[in-house]
PAZAPA-4460 file (N, C-alpha, C; in steps of 0.05 Angstrom, whole numbers, plus 32768, in hexadecimal, padded with zeros to 4 digits):
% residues 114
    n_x    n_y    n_z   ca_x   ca_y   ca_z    c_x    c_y    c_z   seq   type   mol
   8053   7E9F   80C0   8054   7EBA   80B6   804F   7ECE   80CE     1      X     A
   805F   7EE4   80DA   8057   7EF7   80DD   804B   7F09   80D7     2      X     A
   803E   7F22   80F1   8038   7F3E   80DD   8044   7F52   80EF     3      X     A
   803D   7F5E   80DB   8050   7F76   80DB   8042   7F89   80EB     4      X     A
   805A   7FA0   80FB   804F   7FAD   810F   804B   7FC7   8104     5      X     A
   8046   7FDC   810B   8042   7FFC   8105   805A   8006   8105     6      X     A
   806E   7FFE   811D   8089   800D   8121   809B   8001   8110     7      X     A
   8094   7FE4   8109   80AD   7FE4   80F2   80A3   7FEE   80D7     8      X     A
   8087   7FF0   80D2   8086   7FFF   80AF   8093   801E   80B1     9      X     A
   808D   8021   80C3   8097   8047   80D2   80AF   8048   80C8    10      X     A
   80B8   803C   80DC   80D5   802D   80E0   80E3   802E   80BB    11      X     A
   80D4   801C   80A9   80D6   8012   808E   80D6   8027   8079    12      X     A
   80C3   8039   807D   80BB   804E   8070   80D2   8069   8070    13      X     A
   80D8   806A   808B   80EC   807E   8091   8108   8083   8088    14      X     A
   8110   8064   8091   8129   805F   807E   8134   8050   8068    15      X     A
   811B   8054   804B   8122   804B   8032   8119   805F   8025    16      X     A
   8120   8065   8008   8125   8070   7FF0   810F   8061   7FDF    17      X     A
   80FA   806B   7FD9   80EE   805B   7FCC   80E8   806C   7FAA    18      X     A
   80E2   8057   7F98   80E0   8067   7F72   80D3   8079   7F6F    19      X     A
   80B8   8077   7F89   809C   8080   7F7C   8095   8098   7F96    20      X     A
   808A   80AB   7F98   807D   80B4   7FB1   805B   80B4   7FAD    21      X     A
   805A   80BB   7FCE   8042   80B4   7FD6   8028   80D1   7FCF    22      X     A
   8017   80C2   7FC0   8000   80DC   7FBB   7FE9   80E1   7FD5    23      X     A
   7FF1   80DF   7FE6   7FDE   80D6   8008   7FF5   80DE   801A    24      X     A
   7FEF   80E8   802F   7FF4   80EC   804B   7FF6   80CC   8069    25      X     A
   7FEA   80BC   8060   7FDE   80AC   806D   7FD4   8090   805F    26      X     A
   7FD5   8079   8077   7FC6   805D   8067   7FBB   804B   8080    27      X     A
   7FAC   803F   8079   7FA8   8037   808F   7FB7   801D   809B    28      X     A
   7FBB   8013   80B1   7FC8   8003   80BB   7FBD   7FEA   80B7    29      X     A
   7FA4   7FEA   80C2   7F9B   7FCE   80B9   7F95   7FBD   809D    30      X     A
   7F9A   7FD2   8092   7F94   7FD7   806E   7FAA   7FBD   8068    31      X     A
   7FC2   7FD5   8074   7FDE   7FC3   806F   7FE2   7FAD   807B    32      X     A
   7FD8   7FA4   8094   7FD8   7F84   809B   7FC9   7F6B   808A    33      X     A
   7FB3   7F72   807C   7FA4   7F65   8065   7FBD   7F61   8054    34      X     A
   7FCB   7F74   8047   7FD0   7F7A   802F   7FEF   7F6C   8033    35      X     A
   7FFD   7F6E   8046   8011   7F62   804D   800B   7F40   8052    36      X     A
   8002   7F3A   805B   7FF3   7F1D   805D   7FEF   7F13   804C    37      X     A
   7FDD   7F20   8038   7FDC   7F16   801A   7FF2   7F1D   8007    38      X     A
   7FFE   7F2B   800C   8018   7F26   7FFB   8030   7F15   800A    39      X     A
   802A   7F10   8021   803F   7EFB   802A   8038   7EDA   8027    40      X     A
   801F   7EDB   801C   8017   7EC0   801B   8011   7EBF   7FF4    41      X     A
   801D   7ECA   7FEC   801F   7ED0   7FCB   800C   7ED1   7FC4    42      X     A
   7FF6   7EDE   7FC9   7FDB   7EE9   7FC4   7FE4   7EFE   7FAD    43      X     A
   7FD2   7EF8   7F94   7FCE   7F1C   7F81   7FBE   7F31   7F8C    44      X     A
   7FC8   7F47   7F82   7FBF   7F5D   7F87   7FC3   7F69   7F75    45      X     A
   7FB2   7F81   7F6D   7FAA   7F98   7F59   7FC1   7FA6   7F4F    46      X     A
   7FC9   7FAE   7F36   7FDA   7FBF   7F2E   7FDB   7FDC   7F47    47      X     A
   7FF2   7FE8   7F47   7FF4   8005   7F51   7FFC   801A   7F3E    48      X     A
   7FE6   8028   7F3F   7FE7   803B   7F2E   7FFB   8055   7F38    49      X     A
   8004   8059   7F1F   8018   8068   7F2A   8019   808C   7F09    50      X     A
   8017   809E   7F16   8024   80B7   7EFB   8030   80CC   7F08    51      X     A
   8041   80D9   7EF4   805B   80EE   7EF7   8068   80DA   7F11    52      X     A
   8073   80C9   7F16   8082   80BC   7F30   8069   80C1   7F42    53      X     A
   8054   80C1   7F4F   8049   80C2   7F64   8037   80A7   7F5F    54      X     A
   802F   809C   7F79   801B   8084   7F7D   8002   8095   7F80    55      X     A
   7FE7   8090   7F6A   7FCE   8094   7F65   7FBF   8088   7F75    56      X     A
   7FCB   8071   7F7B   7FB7   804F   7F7D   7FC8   803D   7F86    57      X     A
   7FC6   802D   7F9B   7FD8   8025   7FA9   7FEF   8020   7FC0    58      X     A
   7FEB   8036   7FCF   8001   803D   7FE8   8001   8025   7FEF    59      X     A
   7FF3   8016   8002   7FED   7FFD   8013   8001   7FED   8003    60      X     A
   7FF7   7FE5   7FEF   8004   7FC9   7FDC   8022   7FD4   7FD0    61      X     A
   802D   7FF0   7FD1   8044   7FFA   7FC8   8052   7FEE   7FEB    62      X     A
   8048   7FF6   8004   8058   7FFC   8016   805A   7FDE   801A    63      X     A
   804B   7FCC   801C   804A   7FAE   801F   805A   7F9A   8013    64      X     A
   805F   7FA7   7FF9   8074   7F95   7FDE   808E   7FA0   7FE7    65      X     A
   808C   7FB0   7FEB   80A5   7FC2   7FF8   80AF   7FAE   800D    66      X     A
   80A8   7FB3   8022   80A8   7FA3   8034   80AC   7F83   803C    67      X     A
   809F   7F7B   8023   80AD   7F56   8018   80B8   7F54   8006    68      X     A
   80C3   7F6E   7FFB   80D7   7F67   7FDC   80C4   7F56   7FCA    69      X     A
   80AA   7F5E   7FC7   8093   7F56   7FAC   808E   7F6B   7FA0    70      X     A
   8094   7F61   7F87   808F   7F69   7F71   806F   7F72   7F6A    71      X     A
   8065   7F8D   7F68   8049   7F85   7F59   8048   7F9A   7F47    72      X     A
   8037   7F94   7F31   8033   7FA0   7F1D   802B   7FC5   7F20    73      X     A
   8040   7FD6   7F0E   803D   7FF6   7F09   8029   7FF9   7EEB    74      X     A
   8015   8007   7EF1   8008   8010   7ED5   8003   8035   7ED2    75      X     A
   8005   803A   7ECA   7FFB   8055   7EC5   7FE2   8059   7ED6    76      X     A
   7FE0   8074   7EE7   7FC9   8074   7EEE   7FBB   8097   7EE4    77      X     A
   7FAA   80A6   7EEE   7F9A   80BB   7EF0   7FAD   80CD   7EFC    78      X     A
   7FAF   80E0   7EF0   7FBD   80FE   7EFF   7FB4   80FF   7F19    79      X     A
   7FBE   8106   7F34   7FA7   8115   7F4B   7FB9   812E   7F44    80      X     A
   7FAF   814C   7F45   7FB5   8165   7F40   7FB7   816F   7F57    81      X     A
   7FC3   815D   7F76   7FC8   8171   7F8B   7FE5   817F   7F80    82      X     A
   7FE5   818E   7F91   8001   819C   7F99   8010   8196   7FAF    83      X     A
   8005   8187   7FC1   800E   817B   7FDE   8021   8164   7FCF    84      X     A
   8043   816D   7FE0   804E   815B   7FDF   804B   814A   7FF1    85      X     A
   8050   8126   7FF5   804D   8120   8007   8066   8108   800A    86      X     A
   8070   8106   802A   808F   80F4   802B   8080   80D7   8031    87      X     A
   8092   80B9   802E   808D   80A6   803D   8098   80A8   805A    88      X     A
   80A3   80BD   8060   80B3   80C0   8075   80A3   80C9   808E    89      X     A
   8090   80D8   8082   8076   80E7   808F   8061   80D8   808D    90      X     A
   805F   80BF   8082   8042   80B9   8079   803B   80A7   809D    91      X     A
   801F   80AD   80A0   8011   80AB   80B5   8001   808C   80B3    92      X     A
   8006   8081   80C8   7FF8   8063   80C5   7FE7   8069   80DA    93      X     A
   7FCE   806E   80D1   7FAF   806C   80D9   7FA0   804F   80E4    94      X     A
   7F97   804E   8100   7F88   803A   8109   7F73   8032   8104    95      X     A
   7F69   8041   80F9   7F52   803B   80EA   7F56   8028   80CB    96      X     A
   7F38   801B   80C2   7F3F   8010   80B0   7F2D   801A   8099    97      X     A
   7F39   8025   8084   7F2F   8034   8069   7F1C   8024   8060    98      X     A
   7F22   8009   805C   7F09   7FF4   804F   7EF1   7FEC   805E    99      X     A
   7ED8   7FF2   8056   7EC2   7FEB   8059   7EC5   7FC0   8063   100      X     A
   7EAE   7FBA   8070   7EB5   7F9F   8070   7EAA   7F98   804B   101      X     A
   7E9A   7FA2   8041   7E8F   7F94   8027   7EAD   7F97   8015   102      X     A
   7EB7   7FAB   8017   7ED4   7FAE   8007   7EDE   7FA4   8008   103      X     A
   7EE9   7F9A   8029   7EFC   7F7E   802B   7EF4   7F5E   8023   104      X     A
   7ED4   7F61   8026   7ECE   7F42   801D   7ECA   7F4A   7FFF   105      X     A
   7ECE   7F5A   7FED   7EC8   7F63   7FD1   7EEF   7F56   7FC2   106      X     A
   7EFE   7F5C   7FCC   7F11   7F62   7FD2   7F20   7F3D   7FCB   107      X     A
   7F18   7F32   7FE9   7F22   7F1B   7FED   7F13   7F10   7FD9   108      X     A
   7EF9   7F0A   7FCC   7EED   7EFE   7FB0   7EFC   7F01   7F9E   109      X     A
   7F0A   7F16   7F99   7F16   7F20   7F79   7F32   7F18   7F7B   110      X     A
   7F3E   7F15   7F96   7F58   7F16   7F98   7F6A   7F03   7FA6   111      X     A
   7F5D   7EF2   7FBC   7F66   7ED7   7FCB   7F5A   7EC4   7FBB   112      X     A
   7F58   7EBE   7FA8   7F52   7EA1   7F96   7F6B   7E93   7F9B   113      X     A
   7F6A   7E7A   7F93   7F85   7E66   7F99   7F87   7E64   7F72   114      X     A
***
């Protein structure tokens, strides 16, 4: 298995049409190397919440399934009431990593089981 670089999700993001848009500006990069890993090794992951067409809950695991043609589960999620539209075209991959370490070992308990 490979992983995946920054310039090709860029790359990925820029030139596809995707169902849903993004409720965020930004995701983090390393977020998405977890998340891509575990969905390339057929790991589950959490529903993405999604209302009116926008992603609530979820960017990382939307851009990742995307990215391996996997399938994961859409549920209804919570209004956010910005007004900021926001493109996948524009969205910013951050070096930093959003998850706490307890999140990620919280994370791998609930969600790398065999």
């Amino acid at each position: 298995m490979r992983d995946i670089t920054k310039e090709e999700v860029e790359k990925f993001l820029s030139e596809n049409n995707f169902e849903y848009v993004p409720n965020q500006g930004a995701v983090s990069f390393p977020k998405l190397q977890r998340i891509y890993t575990r969905l390339s090794q057929g790991k589950n992951l959490s529903s993405i919440k999604v209302a009116d067409g926008k992603i609530m809950d979820g960017h990382h695991r939307f851009i990742c399934s995307k990215l391996l043609g996997v399938k994961i589960d859409i549920v209804p999620g919570a209004k956010n009431h910005t007004d900021v539209e926001y493109r996948w075209e524009t969205m910013e991959l951050h070096s930093i990593d959003y998850d706490t370490q307890d999140e990620i070992d919280n994370y791998v308990k609930e969600f790398d089981q065999e």
